[in-house]
FIKOLZA-1660 file (N, C-alpha, C; in steps of 0.1 Angstrom, whole numbers, plus 5000, padded with zeros to 4 digits):
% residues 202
   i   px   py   pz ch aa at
   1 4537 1971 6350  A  X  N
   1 4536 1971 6335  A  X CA
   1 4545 1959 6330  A  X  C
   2 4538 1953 6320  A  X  N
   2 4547 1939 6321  A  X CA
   2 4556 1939 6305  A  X  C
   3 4570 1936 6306  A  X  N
   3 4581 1939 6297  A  X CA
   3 4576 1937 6281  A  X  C
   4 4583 1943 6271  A  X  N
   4 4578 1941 6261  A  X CA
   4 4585 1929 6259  A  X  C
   5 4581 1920 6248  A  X  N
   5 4583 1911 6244  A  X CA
   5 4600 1909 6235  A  X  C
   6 4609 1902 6237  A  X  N
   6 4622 1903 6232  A  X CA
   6 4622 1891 6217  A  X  C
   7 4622 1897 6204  A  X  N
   7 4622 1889 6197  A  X CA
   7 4639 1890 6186  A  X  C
   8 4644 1879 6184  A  X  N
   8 4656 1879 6174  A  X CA
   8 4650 1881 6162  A  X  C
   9 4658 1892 6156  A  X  N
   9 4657 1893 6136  A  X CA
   9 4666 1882 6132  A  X  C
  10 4669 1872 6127  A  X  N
  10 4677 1868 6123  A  X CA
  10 4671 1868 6106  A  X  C
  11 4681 1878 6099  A  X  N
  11 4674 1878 6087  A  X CA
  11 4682 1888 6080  A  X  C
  12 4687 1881 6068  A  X  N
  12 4697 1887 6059  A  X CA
  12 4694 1900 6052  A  X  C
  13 4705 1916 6060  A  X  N
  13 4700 1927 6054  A  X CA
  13 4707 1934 6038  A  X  C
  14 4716 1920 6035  A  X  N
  14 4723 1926 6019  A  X CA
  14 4714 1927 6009  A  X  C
  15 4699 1917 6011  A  X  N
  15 4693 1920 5996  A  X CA
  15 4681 1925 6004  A  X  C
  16 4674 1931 5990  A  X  N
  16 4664 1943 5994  A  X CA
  16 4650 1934 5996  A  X  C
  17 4651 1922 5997  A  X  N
  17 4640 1914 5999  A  X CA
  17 4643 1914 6018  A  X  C
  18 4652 1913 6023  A  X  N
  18 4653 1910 6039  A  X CA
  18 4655 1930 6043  A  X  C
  19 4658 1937 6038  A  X  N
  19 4656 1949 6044  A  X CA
  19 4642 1953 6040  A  X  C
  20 4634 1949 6033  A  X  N
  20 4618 1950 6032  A  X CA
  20 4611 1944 6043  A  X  C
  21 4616 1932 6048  A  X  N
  21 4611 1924 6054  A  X CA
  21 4613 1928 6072  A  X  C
  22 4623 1936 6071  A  X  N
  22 4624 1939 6083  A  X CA
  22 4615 1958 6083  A  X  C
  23 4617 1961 6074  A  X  N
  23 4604 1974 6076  A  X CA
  23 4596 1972 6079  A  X  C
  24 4589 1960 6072  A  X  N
  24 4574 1959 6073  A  X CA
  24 4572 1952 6093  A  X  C
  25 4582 1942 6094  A  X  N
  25 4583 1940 6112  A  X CA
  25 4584 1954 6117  A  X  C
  26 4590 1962 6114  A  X  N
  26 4592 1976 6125  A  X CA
  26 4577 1981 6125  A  X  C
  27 4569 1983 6110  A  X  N
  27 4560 1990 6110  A  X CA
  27 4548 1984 6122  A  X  C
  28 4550 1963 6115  A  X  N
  28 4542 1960 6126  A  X CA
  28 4542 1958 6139  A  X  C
  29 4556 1960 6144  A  X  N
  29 4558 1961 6159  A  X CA
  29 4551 1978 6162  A  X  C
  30 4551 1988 6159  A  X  N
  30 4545 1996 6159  A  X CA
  30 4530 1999 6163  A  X  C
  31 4527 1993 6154  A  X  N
  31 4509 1988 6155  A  X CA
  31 4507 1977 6169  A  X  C
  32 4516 1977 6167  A  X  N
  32 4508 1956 6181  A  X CA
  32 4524 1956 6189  A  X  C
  33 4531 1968 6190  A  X  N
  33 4541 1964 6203  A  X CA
  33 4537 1970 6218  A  X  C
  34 4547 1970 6222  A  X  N
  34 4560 1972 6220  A  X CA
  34 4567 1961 6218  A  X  C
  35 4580 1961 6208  A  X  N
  35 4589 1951 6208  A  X CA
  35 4600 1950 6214  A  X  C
  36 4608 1945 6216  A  X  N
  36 4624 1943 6218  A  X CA
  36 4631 1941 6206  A  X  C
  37 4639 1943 6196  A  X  N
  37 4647 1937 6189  A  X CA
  37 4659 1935 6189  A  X  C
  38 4665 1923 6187  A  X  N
  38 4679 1922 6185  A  X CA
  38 4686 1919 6169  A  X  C
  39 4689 1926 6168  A  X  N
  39 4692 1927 6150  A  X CA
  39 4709 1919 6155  A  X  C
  40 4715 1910 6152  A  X  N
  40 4725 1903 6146  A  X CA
  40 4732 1905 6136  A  X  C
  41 4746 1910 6127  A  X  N
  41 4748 1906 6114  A  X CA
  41 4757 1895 6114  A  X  C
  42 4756 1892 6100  A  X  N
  42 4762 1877 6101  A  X CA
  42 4756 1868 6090  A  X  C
  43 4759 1860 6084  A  X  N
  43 4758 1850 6074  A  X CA
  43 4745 1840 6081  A  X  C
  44 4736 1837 6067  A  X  N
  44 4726 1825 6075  A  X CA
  44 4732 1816 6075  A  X  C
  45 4748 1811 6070  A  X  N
  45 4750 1795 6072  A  X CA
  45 4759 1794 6086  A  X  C
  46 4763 1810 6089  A  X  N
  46 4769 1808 6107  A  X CA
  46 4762 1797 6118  A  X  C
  47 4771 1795 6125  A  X  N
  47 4762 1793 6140  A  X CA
  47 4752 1803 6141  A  X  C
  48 4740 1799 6147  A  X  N
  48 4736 1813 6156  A  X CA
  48 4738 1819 6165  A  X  C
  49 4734 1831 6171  A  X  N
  49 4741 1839 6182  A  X CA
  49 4738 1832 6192  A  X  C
  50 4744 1836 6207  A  X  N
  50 4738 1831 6216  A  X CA
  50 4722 1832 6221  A  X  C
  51 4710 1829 6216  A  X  N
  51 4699 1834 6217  A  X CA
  51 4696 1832 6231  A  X  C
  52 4701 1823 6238  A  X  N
  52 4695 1819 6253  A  X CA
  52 4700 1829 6260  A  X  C
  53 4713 1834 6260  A  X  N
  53 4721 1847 6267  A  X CA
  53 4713 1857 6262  A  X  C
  54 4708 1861 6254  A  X  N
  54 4707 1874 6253  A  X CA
  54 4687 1868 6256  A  X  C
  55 4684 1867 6257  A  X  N
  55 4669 1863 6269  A  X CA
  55 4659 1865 6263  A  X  C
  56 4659 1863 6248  A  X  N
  56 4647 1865 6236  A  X CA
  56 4637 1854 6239  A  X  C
  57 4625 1860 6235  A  X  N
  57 4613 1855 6239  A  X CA
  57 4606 1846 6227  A  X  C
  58 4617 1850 6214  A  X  N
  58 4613 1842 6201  A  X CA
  58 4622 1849 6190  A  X  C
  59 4619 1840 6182  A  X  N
  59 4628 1843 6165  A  X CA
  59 4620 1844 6153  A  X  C
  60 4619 1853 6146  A  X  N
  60 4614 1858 6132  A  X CA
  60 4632 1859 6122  A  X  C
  61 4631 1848 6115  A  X  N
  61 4640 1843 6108  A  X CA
  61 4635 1841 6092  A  X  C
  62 4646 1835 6081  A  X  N
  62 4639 1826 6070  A  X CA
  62 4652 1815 6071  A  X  C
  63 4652 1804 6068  A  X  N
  63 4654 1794 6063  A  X CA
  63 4660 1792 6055  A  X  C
  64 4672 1790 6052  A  X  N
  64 4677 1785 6039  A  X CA
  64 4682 1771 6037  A  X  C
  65 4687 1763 6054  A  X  N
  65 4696 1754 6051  A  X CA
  65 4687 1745 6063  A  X  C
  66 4687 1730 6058  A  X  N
  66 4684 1726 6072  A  X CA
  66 4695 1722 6087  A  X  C
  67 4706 1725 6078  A  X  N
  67 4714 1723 6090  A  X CA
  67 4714 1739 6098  A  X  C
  68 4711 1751 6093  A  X  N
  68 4704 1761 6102  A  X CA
  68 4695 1759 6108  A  X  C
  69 4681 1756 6100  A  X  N
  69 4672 1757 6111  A  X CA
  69 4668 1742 6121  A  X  C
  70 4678 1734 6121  A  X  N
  70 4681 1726 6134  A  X CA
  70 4685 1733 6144  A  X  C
  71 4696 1741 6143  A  X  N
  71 4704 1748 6149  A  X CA
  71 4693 1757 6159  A  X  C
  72 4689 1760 6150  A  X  N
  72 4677 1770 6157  A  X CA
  72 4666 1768 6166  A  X  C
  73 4660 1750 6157  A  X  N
  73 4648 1749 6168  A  X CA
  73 4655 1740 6179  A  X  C
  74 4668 1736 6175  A  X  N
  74 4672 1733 6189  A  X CA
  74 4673 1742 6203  A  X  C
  75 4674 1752 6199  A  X  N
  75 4672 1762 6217  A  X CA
  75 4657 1761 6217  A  X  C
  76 4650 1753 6213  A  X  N
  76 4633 1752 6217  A  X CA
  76 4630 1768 6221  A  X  C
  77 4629 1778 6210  A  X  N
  77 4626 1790 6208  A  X CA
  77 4613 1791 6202  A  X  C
  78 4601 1793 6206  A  X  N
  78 4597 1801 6196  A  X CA
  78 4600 1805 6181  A  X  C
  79 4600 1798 6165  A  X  N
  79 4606 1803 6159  A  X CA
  79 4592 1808 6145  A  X  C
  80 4594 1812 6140  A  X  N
  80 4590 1819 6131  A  X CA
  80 4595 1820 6117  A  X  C
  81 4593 1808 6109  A  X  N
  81 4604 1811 6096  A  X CA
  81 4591 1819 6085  A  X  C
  82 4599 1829 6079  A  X  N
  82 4594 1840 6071  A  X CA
  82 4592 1835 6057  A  X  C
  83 4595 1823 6052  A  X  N
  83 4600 1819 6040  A  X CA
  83 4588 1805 6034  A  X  C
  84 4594 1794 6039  A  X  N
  84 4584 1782 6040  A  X CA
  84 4594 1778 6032  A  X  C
  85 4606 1782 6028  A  X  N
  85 4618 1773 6016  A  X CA
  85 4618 1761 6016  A  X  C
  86 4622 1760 6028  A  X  N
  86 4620 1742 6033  A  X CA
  86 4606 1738 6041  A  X  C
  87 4605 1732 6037  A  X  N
  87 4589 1722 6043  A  X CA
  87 4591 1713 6052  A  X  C
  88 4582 1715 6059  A  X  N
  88 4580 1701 6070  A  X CA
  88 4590 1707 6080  A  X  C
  89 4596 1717 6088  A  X  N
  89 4598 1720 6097  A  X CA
  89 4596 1728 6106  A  X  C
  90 4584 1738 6104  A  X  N
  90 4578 1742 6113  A  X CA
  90 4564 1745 6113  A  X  C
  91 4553 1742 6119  A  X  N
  91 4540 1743 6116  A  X CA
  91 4535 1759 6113  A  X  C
  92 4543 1767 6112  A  X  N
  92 4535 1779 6114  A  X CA
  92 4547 1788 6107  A  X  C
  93 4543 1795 6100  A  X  N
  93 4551 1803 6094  A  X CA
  93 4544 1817 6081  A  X  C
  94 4549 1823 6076  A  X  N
  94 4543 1833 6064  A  X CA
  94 4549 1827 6053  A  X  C
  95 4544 1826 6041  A  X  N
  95 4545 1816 6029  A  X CA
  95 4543 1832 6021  A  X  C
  96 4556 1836 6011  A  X  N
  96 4561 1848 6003  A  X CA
  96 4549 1848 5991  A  X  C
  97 4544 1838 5990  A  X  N
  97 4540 1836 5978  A  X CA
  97 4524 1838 5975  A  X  C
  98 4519 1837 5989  A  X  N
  98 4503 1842 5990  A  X CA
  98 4506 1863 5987  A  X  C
  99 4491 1860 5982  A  X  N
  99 4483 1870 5984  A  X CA
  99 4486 1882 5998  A  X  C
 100 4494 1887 5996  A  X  N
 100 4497 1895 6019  A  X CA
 100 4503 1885 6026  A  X  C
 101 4516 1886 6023  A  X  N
 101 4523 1882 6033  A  X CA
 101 4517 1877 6051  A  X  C
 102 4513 1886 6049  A  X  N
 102 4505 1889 6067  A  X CA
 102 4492 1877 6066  A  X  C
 103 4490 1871 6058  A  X  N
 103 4478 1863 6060  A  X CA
 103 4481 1852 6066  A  X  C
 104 4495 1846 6068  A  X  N
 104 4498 1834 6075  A  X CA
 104 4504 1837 6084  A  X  C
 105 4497 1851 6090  A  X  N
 105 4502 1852 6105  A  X CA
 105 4496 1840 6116  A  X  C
 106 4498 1841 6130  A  X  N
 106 4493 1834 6133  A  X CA
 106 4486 1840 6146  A  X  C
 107 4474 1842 6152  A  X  N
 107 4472 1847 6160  A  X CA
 107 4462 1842 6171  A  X  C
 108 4459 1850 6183  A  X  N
 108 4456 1847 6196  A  X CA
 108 4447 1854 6201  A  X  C
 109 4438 1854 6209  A  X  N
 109 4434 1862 6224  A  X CA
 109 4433 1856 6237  A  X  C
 110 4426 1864 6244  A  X  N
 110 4429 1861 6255  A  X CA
 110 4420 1849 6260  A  X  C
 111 4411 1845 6255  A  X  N
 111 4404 1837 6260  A  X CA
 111 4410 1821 6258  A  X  C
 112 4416 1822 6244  A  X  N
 112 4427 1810 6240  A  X CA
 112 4443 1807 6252  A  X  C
 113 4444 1820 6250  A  X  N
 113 4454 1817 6261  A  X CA
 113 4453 1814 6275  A  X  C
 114 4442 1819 6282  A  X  N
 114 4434 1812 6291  A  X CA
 114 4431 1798 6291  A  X  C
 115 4426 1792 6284  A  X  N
 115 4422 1782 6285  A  X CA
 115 4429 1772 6280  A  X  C
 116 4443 1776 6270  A  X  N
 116 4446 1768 6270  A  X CA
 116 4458 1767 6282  A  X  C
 117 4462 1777 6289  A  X  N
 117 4469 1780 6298  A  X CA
 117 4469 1772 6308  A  X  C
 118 4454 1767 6314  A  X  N
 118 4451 1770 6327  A  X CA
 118 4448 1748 6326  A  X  C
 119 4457 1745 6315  A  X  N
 119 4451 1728 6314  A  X CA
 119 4464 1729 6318  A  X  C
 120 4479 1736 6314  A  X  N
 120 4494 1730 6313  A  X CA
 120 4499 1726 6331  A  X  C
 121 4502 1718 6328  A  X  N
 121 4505 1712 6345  A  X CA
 121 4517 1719 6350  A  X  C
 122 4531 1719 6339  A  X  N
 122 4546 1722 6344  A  X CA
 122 4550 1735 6341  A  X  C
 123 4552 1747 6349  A  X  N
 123 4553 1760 6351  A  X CA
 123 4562 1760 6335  A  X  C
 124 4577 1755 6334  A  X  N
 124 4580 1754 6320  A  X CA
 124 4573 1756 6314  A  X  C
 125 4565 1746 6310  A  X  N
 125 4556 1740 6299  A  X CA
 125 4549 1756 6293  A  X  C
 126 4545 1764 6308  A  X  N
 126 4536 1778 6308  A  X CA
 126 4547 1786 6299  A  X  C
 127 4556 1788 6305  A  X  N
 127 4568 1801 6298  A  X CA
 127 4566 1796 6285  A  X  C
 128 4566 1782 6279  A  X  N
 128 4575 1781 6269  A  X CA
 128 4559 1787 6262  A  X  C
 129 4551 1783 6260  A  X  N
 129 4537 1787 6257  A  X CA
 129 4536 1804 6256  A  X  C
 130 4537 1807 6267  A  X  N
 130 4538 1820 6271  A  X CA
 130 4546 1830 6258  A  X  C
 131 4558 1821 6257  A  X  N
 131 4567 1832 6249  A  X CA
 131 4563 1831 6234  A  X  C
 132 4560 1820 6232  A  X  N
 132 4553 1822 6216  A  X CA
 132 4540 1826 6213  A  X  C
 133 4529 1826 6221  A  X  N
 133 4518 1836 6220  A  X CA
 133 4522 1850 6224  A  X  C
 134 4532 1855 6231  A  X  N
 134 4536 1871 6229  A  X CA
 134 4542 1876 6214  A  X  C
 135 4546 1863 6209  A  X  N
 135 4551 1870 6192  A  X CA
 135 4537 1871 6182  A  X  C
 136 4530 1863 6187  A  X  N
 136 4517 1863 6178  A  X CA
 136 4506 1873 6174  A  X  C
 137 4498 1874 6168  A  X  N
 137 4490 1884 6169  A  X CA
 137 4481 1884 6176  A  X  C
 138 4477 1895 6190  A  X  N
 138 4466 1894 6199  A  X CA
 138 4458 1902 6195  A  X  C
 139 4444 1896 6195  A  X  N
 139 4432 1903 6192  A  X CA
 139 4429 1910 6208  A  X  C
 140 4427 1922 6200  A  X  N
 140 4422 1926 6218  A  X CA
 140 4410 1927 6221  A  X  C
 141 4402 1923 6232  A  X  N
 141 4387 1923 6235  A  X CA
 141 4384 1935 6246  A  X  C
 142 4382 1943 6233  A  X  N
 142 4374 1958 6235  A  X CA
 142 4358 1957 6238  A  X  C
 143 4351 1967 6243  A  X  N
 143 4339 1969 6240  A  X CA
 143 4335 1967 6229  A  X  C
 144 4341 1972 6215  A  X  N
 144 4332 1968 6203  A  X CA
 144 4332 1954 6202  A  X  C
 145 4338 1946 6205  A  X  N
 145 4343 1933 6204  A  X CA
 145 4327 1925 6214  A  X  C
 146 4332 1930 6225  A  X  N
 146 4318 1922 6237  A  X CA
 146 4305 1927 6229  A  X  C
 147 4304 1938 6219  A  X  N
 147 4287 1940 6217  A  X CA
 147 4291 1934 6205  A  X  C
 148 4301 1930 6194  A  X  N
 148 4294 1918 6185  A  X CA
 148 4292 1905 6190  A  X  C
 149 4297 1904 6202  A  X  N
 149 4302 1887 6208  A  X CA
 149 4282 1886 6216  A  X  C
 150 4277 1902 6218  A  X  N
 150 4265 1900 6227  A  X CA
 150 4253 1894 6217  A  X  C
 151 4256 1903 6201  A  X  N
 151 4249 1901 6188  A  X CA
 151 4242 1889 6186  A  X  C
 152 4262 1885 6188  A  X  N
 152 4260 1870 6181  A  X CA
 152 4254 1858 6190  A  X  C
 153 4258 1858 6203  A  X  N
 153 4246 1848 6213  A  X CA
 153 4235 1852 6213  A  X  C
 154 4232 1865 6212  A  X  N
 154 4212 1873 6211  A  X CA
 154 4207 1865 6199  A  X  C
 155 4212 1866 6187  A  X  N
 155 4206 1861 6174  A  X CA
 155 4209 1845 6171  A  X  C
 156 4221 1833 6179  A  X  N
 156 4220 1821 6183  A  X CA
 156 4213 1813 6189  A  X  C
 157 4214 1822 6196  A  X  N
 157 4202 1815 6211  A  X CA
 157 4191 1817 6202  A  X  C
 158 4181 1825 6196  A  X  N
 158 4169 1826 6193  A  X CA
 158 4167 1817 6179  A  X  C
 159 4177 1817 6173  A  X  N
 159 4177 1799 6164  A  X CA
 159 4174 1788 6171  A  X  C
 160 4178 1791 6187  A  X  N
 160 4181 1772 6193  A  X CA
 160 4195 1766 6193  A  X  C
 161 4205 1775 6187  A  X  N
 161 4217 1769 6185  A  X CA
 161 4220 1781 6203  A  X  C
 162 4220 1768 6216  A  X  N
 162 4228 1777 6223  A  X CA
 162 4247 1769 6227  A  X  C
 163 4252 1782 6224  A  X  N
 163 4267 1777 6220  A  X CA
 163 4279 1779 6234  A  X  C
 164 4288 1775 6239  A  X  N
 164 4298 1783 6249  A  X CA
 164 4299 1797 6249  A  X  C
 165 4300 1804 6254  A  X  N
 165 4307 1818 6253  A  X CA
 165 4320 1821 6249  A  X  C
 166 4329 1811 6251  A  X  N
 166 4343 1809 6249  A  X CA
 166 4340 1808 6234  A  X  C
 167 4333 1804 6225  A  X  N
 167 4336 1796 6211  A  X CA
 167 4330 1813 6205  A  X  C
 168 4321 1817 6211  A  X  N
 168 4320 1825 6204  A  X CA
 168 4328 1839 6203  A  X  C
 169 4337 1837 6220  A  X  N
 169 4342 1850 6217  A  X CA
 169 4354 1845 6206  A  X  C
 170 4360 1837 6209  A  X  N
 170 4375 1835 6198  A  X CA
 170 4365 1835 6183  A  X  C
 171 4352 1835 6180  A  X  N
 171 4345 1833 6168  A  X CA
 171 4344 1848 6167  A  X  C
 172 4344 1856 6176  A  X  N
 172 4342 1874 6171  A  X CA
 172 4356 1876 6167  A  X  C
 173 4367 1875 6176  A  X  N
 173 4381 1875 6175  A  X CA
 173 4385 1875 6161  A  X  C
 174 4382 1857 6156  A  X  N
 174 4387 1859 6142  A  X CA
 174 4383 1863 6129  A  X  C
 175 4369 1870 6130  A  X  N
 175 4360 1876 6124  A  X CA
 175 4363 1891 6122  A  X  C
 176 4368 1897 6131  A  X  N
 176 4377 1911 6133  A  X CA
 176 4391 1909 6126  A  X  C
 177 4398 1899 6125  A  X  N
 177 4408 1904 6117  A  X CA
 177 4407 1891 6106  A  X  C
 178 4397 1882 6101  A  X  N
 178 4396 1878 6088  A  X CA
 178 4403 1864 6089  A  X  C
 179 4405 1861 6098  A  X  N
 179 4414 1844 6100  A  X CA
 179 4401 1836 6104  A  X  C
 180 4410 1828 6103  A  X  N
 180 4403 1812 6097  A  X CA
 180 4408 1805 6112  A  X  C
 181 4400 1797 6117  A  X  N
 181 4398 1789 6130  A  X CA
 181 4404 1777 6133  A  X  C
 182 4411 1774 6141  A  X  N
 182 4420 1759 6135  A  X CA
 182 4416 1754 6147  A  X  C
 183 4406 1745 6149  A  X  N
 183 4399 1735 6153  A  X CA
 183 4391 1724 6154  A  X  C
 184 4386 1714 6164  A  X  N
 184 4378 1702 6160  A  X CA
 184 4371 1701 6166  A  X  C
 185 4365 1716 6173  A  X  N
 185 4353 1718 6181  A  X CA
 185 4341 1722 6170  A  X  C
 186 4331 1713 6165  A  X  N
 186 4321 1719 6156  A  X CA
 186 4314 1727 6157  A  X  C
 187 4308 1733 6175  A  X  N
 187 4303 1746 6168  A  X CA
 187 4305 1759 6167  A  X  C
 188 4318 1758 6156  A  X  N
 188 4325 1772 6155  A  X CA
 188 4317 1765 6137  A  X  C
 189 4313 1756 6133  A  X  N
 189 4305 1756 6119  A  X CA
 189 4296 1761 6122  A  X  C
 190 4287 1765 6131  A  X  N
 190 4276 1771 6132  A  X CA
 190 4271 1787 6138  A  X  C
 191 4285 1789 6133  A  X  N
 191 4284 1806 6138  A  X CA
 191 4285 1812 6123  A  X  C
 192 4276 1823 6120  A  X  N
 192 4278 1824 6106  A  X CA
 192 4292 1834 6103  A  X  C
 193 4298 1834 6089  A  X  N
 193 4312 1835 6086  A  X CA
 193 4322 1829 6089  A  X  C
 194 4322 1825 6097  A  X  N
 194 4335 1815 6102  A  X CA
 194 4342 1804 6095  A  X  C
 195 4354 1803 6089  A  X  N
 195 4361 1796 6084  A  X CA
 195 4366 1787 6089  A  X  C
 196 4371 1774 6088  A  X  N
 196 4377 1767 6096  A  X CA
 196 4388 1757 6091  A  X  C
 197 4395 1754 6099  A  X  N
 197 4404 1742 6091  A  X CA
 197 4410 1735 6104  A  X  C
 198 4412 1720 6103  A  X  N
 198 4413 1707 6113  A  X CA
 198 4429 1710 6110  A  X  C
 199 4436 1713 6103  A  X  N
 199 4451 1714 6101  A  X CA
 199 4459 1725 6096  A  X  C
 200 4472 1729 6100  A  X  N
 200 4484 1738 6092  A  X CA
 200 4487 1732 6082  A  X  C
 201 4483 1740 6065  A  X  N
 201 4491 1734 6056  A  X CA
 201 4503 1741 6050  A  X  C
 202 4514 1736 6045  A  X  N
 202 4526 1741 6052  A  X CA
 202 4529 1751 6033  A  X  C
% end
C-alpha cells in the first residue's frame, strides 16, 4: 500500500480566515486522502521550518512577503500558495476572490501522469514531478468513467473525427469534475464541452 502523501500547512491560525482555510483542507483531505499533515505555529515572516527534515511531499501555504515565499520555493517543494497576494510567483495556485475557492484547484489523472512520466529521463526529475501531482486533484478512472470515455469515441469516430484514446480520456476526466484543459493539442477543441486554455492566468 503506498504511503499517504505528506503535505506542510503553513498557514496562519490567529484569524478566522486561516482557521477556515484549514477546515475546508481537512474536509478535503477527507474526500481525496489520505493525508499527512504537519501543522507548524509560527509567524509568516519567520524562517520556515525545516521542510526537507521533516520529508513533506509539498506545501499548501499563503503568501504574504516575497522575501517568504523565496524562502520557500527555494527547497524546490511543491508549493501551493492559497492567496495569489503576490503575482508572478507561482503558476498555480487558488485566487480568494473567484466564485469557489476550489475552482483553481489543479488537477490530474492517471493517464497525464503516465505520459508525462514516462518522457522524464532523471529519476529526480520523476520524484520531484511525482510529489506535486500527489497534492493535486486525481480523477479517478472508474467504470463510469471508461463507459463515458467508450460514448465519446462511439459517437466521434461515426463524425469522422477519429481522435487518441489518451485525449479523450483526460477529455472525460475533466468533464467529470468541470475543469478546463491546459493544452496545445487541438483535438481536445473537438470533443464536445471541453474548455481550454494555452496558459495559467495568475
Amino acid at each position: 500500500m503506498a504511503r499517504p502523501p505528506k503535505v506542510a500547512l503553513l498557514i496562519e491560525t490567529s484569524s478566522s480566515y486561516g482557521r477556515g482555510l484549514l477546515r475546508g483542507i481537512s474536509r478535503y483531505a477527507r474526500l481525496h486522502g489520505p493525508w499527512s499533515f504537519f501543522l507548524e505555529p509560527g509567524a509568516q515572516e519567520e524562517q520556515p521550518p525545516p521542510l526537507r527534515d521533516w520529508g513533506v511531499d509539498g506545501v499548501i501555504t499563503l503568501f504574504r512577503t516575497r522575501r517568504q515565499a523565496r524562502r520557500l520555493l527555494a527547497t524546490r517543494l511543491p508549493v501551493v500558495d492559497l492567496d495569489f497576494t503576490i503575482p508572478g510567483l507561482v503558476p498555480w495556485g487558488v485566487c480568494n476572490d473567484e466564485p469557489g475557492v476550489g475552482e483553481r484547484d489543479l488537477a490530474i489523472c492517471g493517464v497525464i501522469r503516465c505520459e508525462v512520466g514516462r518522457a522524464l529521463r532523471r529519476p529526480a526529475t520523476v520524484k520531484r514531478f511525482q510529489a506535486f501531482w500527489n497534492v493535486m486533484v486525481n480523477v479517478p478512472t472508474d467504470n463510469l468513467l471508461w463507459e463515458e470515455v467508450e460514448r465519446t469515441l462511439w459517437t466521434l469516430d461515426r463524425k469522422g473525427r477519429v481522435l487518441p484514446l489518451t485525449d479523450v480520456v483526460i477529455a472525460c476526466c475533466a468533464l467529470r469534475i468541470g475543469a478546463v484543459v491546459l493544452t496545445f493539442d487541438g483535438h481536445f477543441d473537438e470533443i464536445p464541452g471541453i474548455r481550454t486554455v494555452r496558459r495559467l492566468e495568475a
